[in-house]
C-alpha positions in Angstrom: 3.7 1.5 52.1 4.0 -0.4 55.5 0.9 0.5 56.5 0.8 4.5 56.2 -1.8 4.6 53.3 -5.6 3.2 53.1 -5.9 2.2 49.4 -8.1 4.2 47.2 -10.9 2.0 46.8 -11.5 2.0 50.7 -11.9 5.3 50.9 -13.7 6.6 47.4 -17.2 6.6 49.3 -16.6 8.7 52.0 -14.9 11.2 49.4 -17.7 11.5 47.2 -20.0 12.6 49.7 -17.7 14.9 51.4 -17.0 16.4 48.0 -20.4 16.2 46.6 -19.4 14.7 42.9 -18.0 12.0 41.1 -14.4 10.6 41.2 -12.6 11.3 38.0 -9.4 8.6 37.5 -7.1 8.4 38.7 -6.6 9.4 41.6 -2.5 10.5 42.3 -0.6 9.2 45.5 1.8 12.1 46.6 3.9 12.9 49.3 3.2 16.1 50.9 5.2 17.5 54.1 6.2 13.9 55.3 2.8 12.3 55.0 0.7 10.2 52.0 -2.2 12.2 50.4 -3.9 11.2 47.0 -4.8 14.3 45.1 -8.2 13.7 43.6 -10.3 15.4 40.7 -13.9 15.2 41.4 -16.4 16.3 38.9 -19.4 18.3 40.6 -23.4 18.0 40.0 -22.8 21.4 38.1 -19.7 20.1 35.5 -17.4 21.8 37.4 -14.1 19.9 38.2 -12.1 20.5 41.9 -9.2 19.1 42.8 -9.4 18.3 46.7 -6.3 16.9 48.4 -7.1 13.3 50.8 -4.9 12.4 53.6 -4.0 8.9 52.7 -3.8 7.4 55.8 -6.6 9.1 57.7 -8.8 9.8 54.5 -10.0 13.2 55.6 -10.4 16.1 53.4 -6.9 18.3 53.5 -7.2 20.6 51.2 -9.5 22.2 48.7 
């Protein structure tokens, strides 16, 4: 993807703390309003499941 998307594995770390549980797989690459984001489901200390929303190339935290 010429360069537009950090792959997954790069950026799993730094999702897990900002969301505060474990990755579940797999993780989904989408295109949302003309960018790359991978919609992740991440199981919390609690058993709860959230779906948070990365930005693919930036890997911040887009949606909740």
């Amino acid at each position: 993807q010429q360069g537009q998307v950090q792959p997954m594995s790069s950026l799993i770390g730094s999702i897990k703390a900002a969301a505060g549980g474990e990755i579940l797989p797999p993780a989904q690459l989408c295109q949302s309003g003309g960018r790359y984001v991978y919609v992740v489901n991440v199981l919390k200390p609690n058993g709860q499941v959230k779906r948070i929303t990365v930005d693919a190339a930036s890997g911040n935290i887009v949606g909740q």
